[in-house]
C-alpha positions as CSV (number, residue, x, y, z in Angstrom):
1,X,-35.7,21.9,-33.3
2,X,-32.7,19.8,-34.5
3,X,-30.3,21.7,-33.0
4,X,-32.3,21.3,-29.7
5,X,-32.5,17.7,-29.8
6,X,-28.6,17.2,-30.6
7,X,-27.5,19.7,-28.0
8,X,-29.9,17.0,-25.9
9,X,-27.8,14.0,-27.0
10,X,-24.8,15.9,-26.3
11,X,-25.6,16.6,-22.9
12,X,-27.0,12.8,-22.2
13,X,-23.8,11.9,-23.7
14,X,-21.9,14.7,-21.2
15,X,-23.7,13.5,-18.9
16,X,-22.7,9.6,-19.3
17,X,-18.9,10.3,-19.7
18,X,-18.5,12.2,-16.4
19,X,-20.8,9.7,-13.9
20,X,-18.0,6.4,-15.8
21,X,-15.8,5.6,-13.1
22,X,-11.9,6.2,-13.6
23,X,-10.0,3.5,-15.1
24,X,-7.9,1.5,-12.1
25,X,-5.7,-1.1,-11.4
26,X,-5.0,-2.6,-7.7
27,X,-1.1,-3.4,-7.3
28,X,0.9,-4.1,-4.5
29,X,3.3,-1.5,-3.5
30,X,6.7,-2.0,-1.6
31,X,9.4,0.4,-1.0
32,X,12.6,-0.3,0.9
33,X,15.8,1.3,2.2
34,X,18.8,-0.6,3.1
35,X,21.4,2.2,3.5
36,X,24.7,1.4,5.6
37,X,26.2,4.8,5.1
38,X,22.9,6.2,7.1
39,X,22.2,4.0,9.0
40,X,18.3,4.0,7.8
41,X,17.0,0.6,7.1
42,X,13.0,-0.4,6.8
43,X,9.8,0.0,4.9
44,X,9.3,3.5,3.6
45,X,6.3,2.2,2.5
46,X,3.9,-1.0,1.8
47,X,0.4,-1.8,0.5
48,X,-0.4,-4.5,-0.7
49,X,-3.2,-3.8,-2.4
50,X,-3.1,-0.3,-3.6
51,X,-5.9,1.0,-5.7
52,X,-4.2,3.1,-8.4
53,X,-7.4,5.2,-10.4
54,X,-5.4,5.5,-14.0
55,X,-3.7,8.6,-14.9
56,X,-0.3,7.8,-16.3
57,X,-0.3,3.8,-16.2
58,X,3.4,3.7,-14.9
59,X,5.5,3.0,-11.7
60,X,6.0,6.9,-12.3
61,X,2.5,7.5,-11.9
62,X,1.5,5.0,-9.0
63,X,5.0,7.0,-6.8
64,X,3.1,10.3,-8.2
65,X,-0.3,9.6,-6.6
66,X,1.1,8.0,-3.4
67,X,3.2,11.8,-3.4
68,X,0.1,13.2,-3.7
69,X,-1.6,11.0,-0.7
70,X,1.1,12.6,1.4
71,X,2.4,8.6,2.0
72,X,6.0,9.8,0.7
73,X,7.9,12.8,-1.1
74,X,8.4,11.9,-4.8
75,X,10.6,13.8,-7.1
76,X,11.3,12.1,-10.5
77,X,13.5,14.6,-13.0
78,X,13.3,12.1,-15.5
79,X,16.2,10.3,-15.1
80,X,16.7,9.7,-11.2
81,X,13.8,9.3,-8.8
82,X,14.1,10.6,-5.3
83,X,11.7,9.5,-2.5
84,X,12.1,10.5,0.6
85,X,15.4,12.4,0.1
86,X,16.9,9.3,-1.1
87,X,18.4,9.6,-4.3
88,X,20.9,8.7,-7.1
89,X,24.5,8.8,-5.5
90,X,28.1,8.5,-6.6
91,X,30.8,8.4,-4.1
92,X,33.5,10.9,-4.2
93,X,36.1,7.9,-5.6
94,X,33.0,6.6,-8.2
95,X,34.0,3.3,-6.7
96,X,30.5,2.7,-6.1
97,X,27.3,4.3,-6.7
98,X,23.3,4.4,-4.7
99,X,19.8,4.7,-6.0
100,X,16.5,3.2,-6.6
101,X,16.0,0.2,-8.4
102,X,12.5,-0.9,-9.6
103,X,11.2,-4.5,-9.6
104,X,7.8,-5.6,-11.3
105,X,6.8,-9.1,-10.2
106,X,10.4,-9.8,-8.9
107,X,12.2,-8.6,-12.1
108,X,14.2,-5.5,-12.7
109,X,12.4,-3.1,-14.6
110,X,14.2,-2.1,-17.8
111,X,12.6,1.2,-17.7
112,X,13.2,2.0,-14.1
113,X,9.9,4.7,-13.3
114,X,8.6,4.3,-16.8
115,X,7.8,1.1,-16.9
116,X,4.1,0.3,-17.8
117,X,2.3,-1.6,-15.2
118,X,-1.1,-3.7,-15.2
119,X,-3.5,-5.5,-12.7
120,X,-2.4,-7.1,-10.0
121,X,1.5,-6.4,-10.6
122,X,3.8,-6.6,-7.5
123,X,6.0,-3.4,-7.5
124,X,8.9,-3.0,-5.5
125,X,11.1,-0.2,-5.5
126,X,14.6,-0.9,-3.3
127,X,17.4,1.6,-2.5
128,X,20.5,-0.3,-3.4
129,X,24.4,-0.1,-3.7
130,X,25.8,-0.5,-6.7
131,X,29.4,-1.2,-7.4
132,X,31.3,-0.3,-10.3
């Protein structure tokens, strides 16, 4: 009989951990190309209001499950991201270099992709030109 009623509280308890909604943050989501060499300039993509249901609470993991949405191609190798066949780029002289730069709430992100975010953040994520 005891083992019937705690295989009973286990199930209840099952049962109450899988109908608890996901964890999940709404942050606004901006990424932009300015690319001279191209020629491609605009808004890859923009929501300003993106419902992110928690899996990996990063900038990483928001690009991952717009990827996964079909809104962009994502590719993050751990070092460089790449979205939408843009990605890191040093000229053939190394006088100056391309790629993704992350912004939370209008500052640079020291992490780049890996950076933590929280309710209500603004991301941006720009293509830029960096010179050396």
């Amino acid at each position: 009989m005891k083992k019937l009623i705690v295989f009973a509280v286990f199930l209840s308890l099952f049962a109450v951990a899988c109908a608890s909604p996901s964890p999940s943050v709404t942050v606004s989501v901006k990424i932009t190309v300015n690319d001279s060499e191209t020629g491609f300039s605009g808004v890859v993509y923009e929501n300003s209001s993106y419902k992110y249901v928690l899996g990996s609470p990063t900038v990483d993991g928001v690009l991952s499950s717009l990827a996964g949405k079909k809104a962009i191609s994502y590719i993050f190798d751990g070092s460089f991201v790449k979205i939408n066949d843009f990605g890191y780029f040093d000229s053939p002289d190394f006088s100056y270099s391309r790629g993704w730069v992350v912004y939370i709430n209008g500052t640079p992100s020291d992490k780049g992709a890996r950076k933590e975010i929280t309710e209500g953040d603004r991301i941006e994520i720009v293509y830029e030109l960096f010179n050396h």
